[in-house]
N, C-alpha and C positions, 0 to 999 in steps of 0.2 A: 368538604373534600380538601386534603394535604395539598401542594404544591406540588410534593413527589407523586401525587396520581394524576395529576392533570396529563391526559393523552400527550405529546408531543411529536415533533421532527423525527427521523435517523439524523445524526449526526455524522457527517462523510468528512473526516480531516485527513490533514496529508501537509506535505511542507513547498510544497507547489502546485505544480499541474498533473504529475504522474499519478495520483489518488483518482481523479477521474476516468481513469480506463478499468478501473474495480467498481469506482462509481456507474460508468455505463452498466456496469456488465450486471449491479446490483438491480440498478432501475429495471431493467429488461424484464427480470428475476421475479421482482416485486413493485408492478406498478404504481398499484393504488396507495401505497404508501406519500407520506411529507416527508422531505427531504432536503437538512439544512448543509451545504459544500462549503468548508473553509482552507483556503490555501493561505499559510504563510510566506508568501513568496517573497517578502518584504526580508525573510532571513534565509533562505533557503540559499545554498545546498545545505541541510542536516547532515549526510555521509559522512562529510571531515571535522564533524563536532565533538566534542567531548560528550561522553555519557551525561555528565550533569547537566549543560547546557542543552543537551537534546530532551533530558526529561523536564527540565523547567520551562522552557519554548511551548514543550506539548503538553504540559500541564494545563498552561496559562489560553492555548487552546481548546483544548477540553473543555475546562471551566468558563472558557466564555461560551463555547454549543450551550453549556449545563443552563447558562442563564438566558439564552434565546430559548430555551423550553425543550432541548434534547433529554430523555431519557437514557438512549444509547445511543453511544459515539464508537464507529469504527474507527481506527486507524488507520489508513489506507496506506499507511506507510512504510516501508520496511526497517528503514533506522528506527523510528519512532515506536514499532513494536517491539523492536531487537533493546532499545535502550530503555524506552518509558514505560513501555506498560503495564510487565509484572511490579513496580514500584507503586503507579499508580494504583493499579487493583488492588494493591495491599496495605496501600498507608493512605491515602486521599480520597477515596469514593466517597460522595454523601449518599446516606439511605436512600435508595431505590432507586439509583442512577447506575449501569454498566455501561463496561469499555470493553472493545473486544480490538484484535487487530489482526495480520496476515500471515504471520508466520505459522502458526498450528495448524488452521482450515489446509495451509499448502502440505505441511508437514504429516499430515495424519494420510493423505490418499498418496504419497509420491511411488508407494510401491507397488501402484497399481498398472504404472508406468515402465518401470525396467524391469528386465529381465537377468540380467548381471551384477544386480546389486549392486552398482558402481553411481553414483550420481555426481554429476557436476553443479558447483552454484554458481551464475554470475552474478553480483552484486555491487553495492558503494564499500566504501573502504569501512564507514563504519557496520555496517550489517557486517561483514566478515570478520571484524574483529573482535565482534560479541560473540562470536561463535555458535549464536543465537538457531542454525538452520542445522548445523552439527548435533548441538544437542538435544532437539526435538524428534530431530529423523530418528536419531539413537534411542531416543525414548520410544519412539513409538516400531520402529522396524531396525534393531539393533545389529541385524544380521546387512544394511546398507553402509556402504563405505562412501563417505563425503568426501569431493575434492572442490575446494572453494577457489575461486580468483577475484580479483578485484577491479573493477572499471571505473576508474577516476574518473574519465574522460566521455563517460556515455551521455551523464544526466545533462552536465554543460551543453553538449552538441543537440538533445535532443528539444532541451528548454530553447537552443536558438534555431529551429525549426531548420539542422544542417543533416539531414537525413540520408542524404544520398550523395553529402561532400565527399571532398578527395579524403580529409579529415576521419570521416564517421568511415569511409572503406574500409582505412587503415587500421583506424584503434579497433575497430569491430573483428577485423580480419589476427592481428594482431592477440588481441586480448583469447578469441576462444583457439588458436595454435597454444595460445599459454597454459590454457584449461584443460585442454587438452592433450597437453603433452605428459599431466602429470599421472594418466594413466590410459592404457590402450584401449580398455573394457569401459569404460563411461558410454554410455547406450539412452540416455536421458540428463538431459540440460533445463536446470530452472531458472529461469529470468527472476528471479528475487531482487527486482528494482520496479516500479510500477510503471517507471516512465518506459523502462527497455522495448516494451511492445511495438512501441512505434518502431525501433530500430527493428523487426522482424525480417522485413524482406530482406536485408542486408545478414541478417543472421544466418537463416537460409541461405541466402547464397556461398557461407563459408564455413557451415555446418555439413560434413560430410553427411550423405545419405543413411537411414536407418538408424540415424539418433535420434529422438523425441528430442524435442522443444517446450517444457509447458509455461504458459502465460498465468498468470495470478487470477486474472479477475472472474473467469467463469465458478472457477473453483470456489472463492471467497465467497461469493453471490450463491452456490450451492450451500455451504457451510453456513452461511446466514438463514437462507430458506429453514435448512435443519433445526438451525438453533430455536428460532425462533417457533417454530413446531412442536419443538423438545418443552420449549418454556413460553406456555400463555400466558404468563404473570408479565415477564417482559413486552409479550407481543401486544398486550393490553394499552399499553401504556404509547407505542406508537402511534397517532396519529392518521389519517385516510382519508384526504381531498386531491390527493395525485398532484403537490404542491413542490413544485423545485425553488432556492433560492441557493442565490455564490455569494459567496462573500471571500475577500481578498483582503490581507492587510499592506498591498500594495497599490498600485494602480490601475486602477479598475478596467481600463480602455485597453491599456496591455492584455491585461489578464483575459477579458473578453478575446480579442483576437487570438491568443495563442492559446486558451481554451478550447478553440474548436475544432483544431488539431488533437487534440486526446480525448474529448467528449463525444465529436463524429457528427454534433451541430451544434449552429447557434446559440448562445449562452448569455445573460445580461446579469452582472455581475455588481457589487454594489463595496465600498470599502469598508471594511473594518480595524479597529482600534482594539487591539487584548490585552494591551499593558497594564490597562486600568484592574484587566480582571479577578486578580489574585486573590483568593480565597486568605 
């Protein structure tokens, strides 16, 4: 048997902590699976990167899943899908390995949500300057009109556990008036940042009433269920002892604590080193 058939992991990356509230929401989804969780937090935020620095960070994560014995690596990231992935899947895959990540699974059901055809994104600055959530929605539901905004200041406040600061009111408060303003008819609002969830209640509170809110991770966890359904060849190749491991290329004791804040429990997490991994 190839190396490429040996069952393996999911692969759950992301450039922090905000991939574990997709991660939750996969595990729920699909128990019995093994399940390898990489944060780069050690370089994170991704949002204010360059496209190339964002696809060679996520490469160099990728390929180290590939060589812990991942078959499929999600991206739980929104930069990382917005900047790396179509690259990835098209010049770097070794036979029998796929990558998948979150912007499509969001993109393909968003119109099952408004009624106005108006959709707002909030997002980092790089998701929005890929224009990565524009051109999908248009692909699939071309009759919707995107209005994007940008939240520097979310992913910071949330990675320092300031949820309910005077800080996170404002920018929160702040940012969807911005989103808002740029049309009256927006009737549904996508959190396209994976950390944003955490900030919910506080969105709510400054989301007028009878607009839709949707969060990533239910939906993602659906769209994988599917995939995986669609294709037994991949499904094969996954792994099934209900096996979780974290791995961090930062500090692991951090990581652990402010992990269970977006995972929703206790987590033991171990460091990792990617640099090495370059194919």
């Amino acid at each position: 048997m190839s190396l490429n058939n040996i069952p393996g992991p999911i692969g759950i990356f992301d450039s922090g902590y905000g991939g574990l509230t997709v991660f939750k929401e996969i595990h729920k989804s699909l128990p019995d699976y093994d399940y390898i969780y990489l944060g780069d937090n050690a370089r994170v935020p991704y949002g204010t990167r360059s496209f190339e620095t964002v696809y060679e960070y996520t490469k160099e994560c990728v390929f180290k899943l590939f060589e812990l014995g991942c078959n499929l690596v999600i991206l739980a990231c929104n930069t990382a899908s917005a900047k790396a992935l179509r690259t990835i899947q098209q010049n770097d895959l070794p036979e029998g390995k796929k990558v998948l990540g979150v912007i499509r699974p969001t993109s393909e059901v968003v119109d099952q949500f408004t009624k106005s055809n108006k959709v707002g994104i909030l997002a980092t600055q790089g998701t929005v300057n890929s224009n990565s959530y524009v051109i999908e929605i248009n692909k699939f539901h071309p009759q919707i009109e995107v209005f994007q905004h940008a939240c520097p200041f979310w992913v910071p406040l949330v990675e320092n556990n300031e949820l309910n600061s005077e800080g996170a009111n404002f920018f929160v408060q702040q940012d969807i008036k911005q989103l808002l303003s740029e049309s009256p008819d927006i009737d549904t609002i996508l959190l396209a940042c994976t950390h944003y969830p955490l900030l919910l209640p506080l969105i709510e509170k400054y989301v007028p009433q009878g607009i839709n809110i949707i969060s990533q991770g239910a939906l993602v966890a659906e769209s994988l269920v599917d995939y995986l359904r669609r294709h037994p060849e991949v499904q094969e190749k996954c792994s099934k002892n209900k096996t979780l491991q974290f791995f961090t290329t930062d500090d692991p004791e951090d990581f652990n604590r402010k992990a269970e804040i977006f995972f929703g429990e206790k987590i033991e997490s171990s460091f990792l080193k990617v640099l090495d991994s370059n194919p």
